[in-house]
C-alpha positions in Angstrom: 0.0 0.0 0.0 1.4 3.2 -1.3 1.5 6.2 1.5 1.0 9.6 -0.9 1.2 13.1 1.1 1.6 15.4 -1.9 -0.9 16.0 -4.4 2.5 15.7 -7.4 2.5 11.9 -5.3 -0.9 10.5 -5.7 -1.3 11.8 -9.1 1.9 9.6 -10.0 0.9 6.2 -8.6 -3.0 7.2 -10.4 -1.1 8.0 -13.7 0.9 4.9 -14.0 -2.7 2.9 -12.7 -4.1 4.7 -15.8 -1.1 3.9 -18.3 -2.2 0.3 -17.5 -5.8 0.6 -18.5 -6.6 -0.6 -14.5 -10.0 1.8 -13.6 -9.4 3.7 -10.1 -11.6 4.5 -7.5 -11.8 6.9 -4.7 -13.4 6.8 -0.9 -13.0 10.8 0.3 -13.0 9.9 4.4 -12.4 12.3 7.1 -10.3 9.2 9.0 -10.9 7.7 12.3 -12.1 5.3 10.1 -15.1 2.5 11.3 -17.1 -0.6 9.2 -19.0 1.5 7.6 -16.2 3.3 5.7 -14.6 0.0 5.2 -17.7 -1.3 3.7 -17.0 2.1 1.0 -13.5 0.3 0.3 -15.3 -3.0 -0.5 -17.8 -1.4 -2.5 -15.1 0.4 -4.3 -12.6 -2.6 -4.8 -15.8 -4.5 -6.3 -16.4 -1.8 -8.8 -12.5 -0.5 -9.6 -9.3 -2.5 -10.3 -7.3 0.0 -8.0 -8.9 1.8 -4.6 -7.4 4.9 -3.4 -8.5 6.5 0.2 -8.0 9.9 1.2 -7.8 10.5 4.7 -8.1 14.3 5.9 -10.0 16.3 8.3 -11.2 19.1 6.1 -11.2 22.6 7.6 -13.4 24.4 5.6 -16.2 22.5 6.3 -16.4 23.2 10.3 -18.0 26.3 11.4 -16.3 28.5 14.0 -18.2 26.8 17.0 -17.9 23.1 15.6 -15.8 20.6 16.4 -12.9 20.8 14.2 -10.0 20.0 17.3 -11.6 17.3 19.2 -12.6 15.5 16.0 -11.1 12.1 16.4 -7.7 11.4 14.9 -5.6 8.0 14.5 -4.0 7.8 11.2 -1.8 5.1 12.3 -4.5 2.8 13.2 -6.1 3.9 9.8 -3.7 2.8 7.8 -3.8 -0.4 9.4 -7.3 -1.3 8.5 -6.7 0.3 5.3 -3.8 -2.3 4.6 -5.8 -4.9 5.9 -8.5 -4.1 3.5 -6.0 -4.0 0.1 -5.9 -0.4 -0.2 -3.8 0.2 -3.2 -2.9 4.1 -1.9 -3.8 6.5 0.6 -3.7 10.0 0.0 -3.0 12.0 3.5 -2.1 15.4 2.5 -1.5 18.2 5.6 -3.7 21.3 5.3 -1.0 23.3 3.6 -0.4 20.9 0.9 -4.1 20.5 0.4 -4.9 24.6 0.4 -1.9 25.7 -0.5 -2.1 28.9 -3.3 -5.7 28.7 -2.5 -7.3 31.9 -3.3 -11.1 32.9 -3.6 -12.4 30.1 -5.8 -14.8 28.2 -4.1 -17.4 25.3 -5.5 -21.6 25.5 -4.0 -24.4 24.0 -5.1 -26.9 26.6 -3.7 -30.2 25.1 -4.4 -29.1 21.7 -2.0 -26.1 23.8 0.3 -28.6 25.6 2.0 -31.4 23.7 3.4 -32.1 21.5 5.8 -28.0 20.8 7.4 -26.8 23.2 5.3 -29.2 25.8 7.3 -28.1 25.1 10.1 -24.4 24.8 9.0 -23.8 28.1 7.0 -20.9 26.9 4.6 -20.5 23.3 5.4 -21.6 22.2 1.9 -19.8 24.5 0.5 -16.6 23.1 2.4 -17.6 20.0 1.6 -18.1 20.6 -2.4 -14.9 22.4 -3.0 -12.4 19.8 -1.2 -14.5 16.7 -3.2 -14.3 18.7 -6.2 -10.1 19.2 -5.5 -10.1 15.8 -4.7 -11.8 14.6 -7.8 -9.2 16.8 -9.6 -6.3 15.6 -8.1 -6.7 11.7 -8.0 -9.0 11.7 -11.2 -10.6 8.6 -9.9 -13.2 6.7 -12.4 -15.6 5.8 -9.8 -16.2 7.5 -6.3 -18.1 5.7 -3.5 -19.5 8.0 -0.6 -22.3 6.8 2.5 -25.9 7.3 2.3 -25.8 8.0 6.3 -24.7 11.5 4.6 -27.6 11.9 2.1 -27.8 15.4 1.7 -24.1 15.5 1.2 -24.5 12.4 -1.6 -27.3 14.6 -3.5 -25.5 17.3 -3.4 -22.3 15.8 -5.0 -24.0 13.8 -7.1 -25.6 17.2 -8.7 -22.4 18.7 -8.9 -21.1 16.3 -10.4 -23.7 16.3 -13.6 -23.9 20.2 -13.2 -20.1 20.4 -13.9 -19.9 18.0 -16.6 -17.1 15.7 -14.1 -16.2 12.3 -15.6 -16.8 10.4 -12.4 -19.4 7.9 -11.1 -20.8 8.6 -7.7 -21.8 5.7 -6.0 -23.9 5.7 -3.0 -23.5 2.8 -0.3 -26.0 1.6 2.2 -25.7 3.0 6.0 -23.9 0.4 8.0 -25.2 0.6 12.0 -24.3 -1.2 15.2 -25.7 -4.3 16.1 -28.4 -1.8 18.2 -29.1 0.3 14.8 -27.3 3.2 15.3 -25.4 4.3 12.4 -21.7 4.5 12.8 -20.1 7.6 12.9 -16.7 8.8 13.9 -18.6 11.2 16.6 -20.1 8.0 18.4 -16.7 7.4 20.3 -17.3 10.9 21.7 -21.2 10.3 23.3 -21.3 9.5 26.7 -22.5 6.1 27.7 -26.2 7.3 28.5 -26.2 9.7 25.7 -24.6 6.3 23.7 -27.6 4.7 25.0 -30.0 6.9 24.1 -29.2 7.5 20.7 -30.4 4.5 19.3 -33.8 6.6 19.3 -32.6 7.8 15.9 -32.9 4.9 14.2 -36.0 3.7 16.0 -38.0 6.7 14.8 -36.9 5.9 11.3 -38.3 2.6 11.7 -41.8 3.7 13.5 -41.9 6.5 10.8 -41.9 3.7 8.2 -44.4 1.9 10.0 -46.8 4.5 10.9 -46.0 5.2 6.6 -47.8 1.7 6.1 -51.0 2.7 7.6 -51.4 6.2 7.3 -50.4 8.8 3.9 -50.7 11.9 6.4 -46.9 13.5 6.5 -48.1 15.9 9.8 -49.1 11.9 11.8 -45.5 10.7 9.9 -43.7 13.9 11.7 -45.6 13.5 15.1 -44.6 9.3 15.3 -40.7 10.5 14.6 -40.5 13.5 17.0 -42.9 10.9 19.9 -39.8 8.4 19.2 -36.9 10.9 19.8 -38.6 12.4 22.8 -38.1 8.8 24.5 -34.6 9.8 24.6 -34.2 12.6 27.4 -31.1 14.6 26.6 -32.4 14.5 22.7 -32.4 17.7 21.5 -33.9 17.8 18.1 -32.5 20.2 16.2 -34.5 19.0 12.9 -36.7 16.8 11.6 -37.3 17.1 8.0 -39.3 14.6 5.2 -38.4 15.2 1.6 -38.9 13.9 -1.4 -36.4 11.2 -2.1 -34.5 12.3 -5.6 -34.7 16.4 -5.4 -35.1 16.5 -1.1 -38.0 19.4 -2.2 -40.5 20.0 0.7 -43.3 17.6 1.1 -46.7 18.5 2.2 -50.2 16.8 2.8 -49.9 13.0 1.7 -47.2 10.7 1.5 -47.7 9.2 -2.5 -44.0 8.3 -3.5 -40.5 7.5 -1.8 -39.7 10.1 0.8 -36.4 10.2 2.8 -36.8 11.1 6.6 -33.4 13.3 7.6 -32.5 13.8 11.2 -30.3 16.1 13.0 -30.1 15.6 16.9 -27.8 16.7 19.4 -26.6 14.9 22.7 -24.9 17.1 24.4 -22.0 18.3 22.5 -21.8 15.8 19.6 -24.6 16.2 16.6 -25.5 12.7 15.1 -27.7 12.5 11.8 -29.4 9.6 10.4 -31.7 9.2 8.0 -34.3 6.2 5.9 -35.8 6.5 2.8 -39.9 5.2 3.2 -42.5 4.4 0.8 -46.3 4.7 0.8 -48.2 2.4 1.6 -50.2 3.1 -1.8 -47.9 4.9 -4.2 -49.2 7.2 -6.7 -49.6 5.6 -10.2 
């Protein structure tokens, strides 16, 4: 497994991939890495010849009062599981290599960036867009596999990427969760145990929200059902619950008559977890 720390690096290694007619693919991670960005390098290795995984904590995506210096950090144990997976390279550039000569140029999709997270984040997306586009540029992967767990962020690059005419497939891969359903995050090693506890109401509101989706079309009943479920959990606080249409996340209203997603954002104490579950009607429209 090749090491790359410079931009000049990775693109090497990619290049002579490329000379060979071998098909690349990338998994952009933030590191501290879990299963369920290991089960993006299986996803990738099944669809590319070579996988590449970056690994950096991206600055421009945290807010001033976010949680950029306690984010969890390991790189050494990363790159063990990485090995362990048949990584072929991992890209771990510092902050100066990565923005270095940076000036004002900056990449937003406005019409997904600001709603729902992105409201309550002002420039996340917009973070987040700009270091996937660089990375795009420098690894010029074929293929590119990113979480559904993040599905705003997935819609978002996913219209980028036709917006901007980029030659690269985005694949989205299934949320991976613990054995008690909570979906695995790097900011689960930082909840308390009763705050780890409770936040398996996340995942059980999906589930009643699907439920409650099999018996009744009403999206104000669907809403009540999700926010009855999170209140179970004390120290929950909600900072949105949102139901959107599944492909273009555009406001719902009235009746539940085609695949909607359910997106969460809830807070215990000072870590934010998301989740979300796409649910269908129990009669769809024709």
């Amino acid at each position: 497994m090749q090491i790359c720390s410079t931009k000049g690096a990775i693109r090497d290694v990619v290049r002579d991939w490329k000379r060979n007619g071998e098909t690349v693919g990338l998994v952009p991670t933030m590191g501290f890495l879990h299963e369920g960005h290991l089960s993006l390098v299986r996803r990738a290795k099944a669809e590319c010849d070579r996988v590449v995984v970056s690994v950096f904590v991206n600055p421009t995506q945290f807010g001033p009062n976010e949680d950029l210096e306690t984010y969890p950090r390991d790189e050494q144990r990363d790159l063990r599981l990485l090995e362990a997976e048949g990584v072929d390279a991992v890209f771990m550039p510092d902050v100066d290599e990565m923005y270095a000569g940076v000036g004002d140029t900056h990449v937003e999709v406005p019409g997904l960036s600001g709603i729902l997270q992105g409201a309550l984040r002002p420039g996340h997306f917009r973070g987040v867009a700009t270091v996937v586009t660089k990375l795009f540029n420098i690894v010029g992967p074929d293929k590119a596999v990113f979480g559904e767990k993040d599905y705003q962020q997935l819609a978002m690059i996913r219209q980028m990427v036709n917006d901007l005419d980029m030659s690269v497939e985005v694949i989205g891969n299934p949320t991976v969760r613990e054995p008690d359903g909570l979906a695995m995050s790097s900011r689960n090693v930082r909840l308390s145990p009763d705050h780890r506890a409770q936040a398996v109401a996340l995942n059980r509101s999906l589930k009643a929200a699907q439920d409650c989706a099999l018996s009744t079309s009403d999206l104000t009943e669907i809403d009540r059902v999700i926010r009855a479920a999170l209140a179970k959990a004390p120290d929950a606080e909600v900072r949105s619950v949102d139901i959107r249409d599944a492909k273009t996340l555009a406001e719902l209203s009235g009746n539940l008559v085609a695949d909607a997603v359910v997106l969460l954002v809830v807070r215990f104490g000072p870590v934010v977890l998301i989740d979300q579950k796409v649910i269908s009607p129990s009669h769809p429209a024709p």
